[in-house]
N, CA, C and O atoms as CSV, one atom per row, in Angstrom:
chain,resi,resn,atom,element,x,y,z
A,1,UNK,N,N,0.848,-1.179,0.000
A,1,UNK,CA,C,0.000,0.000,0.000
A,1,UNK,C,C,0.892,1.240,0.000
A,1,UNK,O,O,1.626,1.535,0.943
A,2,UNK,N,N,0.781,1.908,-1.069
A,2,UNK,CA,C,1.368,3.009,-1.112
A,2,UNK,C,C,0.897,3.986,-0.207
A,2,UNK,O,O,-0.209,3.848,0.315
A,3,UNK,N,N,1.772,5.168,0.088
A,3,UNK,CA,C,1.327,6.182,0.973
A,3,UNK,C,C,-0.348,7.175,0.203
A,3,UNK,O,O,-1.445,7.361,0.729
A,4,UNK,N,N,0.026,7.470,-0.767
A,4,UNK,CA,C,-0.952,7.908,-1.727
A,4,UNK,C,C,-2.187,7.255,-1.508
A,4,UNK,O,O,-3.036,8.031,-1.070
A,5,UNK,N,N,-2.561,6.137,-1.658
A,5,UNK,CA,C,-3.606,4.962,-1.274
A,5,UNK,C,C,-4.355,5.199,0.176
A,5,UNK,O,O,-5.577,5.283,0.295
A,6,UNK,N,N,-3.321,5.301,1.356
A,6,UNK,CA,C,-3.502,5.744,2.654
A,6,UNK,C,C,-4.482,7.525,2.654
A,6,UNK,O,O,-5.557,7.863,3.149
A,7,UNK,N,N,-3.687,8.088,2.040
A,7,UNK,CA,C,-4.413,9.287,1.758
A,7,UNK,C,C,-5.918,9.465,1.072
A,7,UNK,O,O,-6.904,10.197,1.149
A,8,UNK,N,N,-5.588,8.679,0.585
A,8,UNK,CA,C,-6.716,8.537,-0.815
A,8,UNK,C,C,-8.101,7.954,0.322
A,8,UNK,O,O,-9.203,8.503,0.328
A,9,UNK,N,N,-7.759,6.832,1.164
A,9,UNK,CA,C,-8.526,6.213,2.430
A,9,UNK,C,C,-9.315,7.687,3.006
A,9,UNK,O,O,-10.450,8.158,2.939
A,10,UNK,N,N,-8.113,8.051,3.548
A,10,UNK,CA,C,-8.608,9.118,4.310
A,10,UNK,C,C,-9.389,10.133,4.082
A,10,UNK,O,O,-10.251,10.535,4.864
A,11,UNK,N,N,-9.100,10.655,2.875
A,11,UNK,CA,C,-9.976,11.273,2.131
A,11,UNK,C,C,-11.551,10.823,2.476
A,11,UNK,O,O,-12.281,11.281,3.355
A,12,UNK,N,N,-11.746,10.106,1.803
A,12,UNK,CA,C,-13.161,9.556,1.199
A,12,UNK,C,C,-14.076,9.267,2.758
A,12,UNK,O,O,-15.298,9.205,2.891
A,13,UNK,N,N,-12.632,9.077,4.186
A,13,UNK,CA,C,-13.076,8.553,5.091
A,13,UNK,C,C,-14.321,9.802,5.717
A,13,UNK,O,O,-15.527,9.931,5.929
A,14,UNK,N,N,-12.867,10.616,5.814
A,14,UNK,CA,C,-13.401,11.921,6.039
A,14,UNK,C,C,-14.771,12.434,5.596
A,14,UNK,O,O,-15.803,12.671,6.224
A,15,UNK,N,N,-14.429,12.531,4.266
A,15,UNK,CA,C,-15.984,13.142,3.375
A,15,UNK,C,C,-17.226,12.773,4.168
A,15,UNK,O,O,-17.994,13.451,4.851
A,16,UNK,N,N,-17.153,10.777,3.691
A,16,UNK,CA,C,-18.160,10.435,4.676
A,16,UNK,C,C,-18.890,10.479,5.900
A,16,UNK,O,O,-20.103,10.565,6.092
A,17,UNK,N,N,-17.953,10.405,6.676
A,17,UNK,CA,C,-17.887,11.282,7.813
A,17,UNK,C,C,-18.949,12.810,8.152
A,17,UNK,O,O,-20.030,12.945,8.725
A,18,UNK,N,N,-18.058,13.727,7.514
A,18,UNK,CA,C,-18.691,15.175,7.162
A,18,UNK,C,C,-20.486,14.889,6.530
A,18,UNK,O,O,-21.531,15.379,6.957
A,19,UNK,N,N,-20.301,14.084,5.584
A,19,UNK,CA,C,-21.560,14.147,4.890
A,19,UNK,C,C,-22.921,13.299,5.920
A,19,UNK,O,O,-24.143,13.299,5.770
A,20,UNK,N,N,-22.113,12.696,6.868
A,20,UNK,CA,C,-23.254,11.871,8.059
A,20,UNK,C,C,-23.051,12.624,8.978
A,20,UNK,O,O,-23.320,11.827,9.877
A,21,UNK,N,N,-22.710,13.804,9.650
A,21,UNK,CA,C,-22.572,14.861,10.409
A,21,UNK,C,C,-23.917,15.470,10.078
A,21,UNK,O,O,-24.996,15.359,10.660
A,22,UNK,N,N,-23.518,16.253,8.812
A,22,UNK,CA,C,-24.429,17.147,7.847
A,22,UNK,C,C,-26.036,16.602,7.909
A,22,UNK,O,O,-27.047,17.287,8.062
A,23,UNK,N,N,-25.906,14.925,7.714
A,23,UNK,CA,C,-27.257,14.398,7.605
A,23,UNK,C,C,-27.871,14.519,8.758
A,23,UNK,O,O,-29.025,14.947,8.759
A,24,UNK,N,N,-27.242,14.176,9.948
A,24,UNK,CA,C,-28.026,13.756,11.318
A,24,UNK,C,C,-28.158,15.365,11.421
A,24,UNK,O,O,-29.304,15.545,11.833
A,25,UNK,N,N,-27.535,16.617,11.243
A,25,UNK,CA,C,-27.610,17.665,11.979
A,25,UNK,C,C,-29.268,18.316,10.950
A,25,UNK,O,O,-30.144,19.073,11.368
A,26,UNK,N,N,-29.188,17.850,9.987
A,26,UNK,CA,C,-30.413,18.346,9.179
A,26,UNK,C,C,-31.554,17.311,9.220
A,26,UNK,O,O,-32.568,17.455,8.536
A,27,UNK,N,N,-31.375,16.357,9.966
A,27,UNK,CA,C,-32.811,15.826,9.708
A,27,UNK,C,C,-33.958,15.834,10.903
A,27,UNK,O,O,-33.751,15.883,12.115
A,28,UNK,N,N,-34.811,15.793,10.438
A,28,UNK,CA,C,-36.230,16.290,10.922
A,28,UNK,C,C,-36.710,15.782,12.167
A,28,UNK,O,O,-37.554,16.346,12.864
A,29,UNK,N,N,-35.849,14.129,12.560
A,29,UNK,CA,C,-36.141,13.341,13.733
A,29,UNK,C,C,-35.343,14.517,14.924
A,29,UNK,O,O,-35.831,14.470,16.053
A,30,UNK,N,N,-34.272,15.446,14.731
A,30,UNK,CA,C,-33.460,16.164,15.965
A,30,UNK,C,C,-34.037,17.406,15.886
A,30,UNK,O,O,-33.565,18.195,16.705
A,31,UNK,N,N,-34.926,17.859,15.155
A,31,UNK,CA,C,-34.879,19.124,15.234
A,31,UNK,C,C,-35.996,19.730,16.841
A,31,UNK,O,O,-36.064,20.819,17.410
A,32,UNK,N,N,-36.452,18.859,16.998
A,32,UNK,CA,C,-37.408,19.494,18.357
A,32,UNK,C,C,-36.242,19.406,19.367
A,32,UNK,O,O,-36.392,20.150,20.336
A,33,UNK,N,N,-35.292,18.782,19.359
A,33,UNK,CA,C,-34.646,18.435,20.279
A,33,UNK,C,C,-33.167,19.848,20.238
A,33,UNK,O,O,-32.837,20.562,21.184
A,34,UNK,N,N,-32.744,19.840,19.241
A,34,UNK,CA,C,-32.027,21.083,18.538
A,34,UNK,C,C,-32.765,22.079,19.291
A,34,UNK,O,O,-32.293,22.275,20.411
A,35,UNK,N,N,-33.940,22.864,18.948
A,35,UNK,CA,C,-34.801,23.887,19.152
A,35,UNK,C,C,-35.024,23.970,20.330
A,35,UNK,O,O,-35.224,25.122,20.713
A,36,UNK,N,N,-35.086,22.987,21.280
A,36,UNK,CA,C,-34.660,22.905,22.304
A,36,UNK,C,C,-33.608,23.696,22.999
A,36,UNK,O,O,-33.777,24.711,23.674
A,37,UNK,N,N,-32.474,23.065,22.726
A,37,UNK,CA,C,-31.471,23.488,23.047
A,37,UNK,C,C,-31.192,24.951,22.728
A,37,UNK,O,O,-30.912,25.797,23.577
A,38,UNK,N,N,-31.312,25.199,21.208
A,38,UNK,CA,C,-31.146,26.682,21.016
A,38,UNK,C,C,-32.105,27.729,22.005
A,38,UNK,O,O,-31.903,28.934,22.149
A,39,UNK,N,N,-32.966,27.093,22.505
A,39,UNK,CA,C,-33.337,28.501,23.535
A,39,UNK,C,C,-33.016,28.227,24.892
A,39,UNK,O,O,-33.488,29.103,25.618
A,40,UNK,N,N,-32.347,27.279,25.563
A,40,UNK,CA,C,-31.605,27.186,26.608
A,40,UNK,C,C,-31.071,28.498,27.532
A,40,UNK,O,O,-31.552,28.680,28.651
A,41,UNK,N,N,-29.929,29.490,26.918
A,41,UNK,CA,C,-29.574,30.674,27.533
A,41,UNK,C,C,-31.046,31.246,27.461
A,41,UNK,O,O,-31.454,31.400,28.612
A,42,UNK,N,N,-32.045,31.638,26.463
A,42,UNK,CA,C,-32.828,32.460,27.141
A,42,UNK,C,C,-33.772,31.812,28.636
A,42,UNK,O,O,-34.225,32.611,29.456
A,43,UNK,N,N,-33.870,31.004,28.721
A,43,UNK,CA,C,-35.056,30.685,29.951
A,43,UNK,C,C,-33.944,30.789,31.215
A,43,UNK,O,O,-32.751,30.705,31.508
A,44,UNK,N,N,-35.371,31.054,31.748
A,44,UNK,CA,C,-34.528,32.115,33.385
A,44,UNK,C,C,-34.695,30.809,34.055
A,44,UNK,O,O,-35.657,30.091,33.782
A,45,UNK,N,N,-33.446,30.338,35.263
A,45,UNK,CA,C,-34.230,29.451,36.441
A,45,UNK,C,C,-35.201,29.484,37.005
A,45,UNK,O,O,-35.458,28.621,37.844
């Protein structure tokens, strides 16, 4: 296995990676739960 090959791995590993980040952060099952969270600092104890 060339070093190039190793890279080439990593690459694609990565992408995938990024692109199942991207998915879970945009899909519709997290978002009440997201929206949630984003108003956290405003509510008073």
């Amino acid at each position: 296995m060339d070093v190039n090959d190793l890279r080439s791995v990593v690459t694609v590993v990565s992408l995938l990676t990024f692109v199942g980040i991207v998915a879970w952060a945009w899909s519709r099952r997290n978002q009440s739960a997201f929206d949630e969270a984003a108003q956290l600092p405003f509510k008073e104890d």
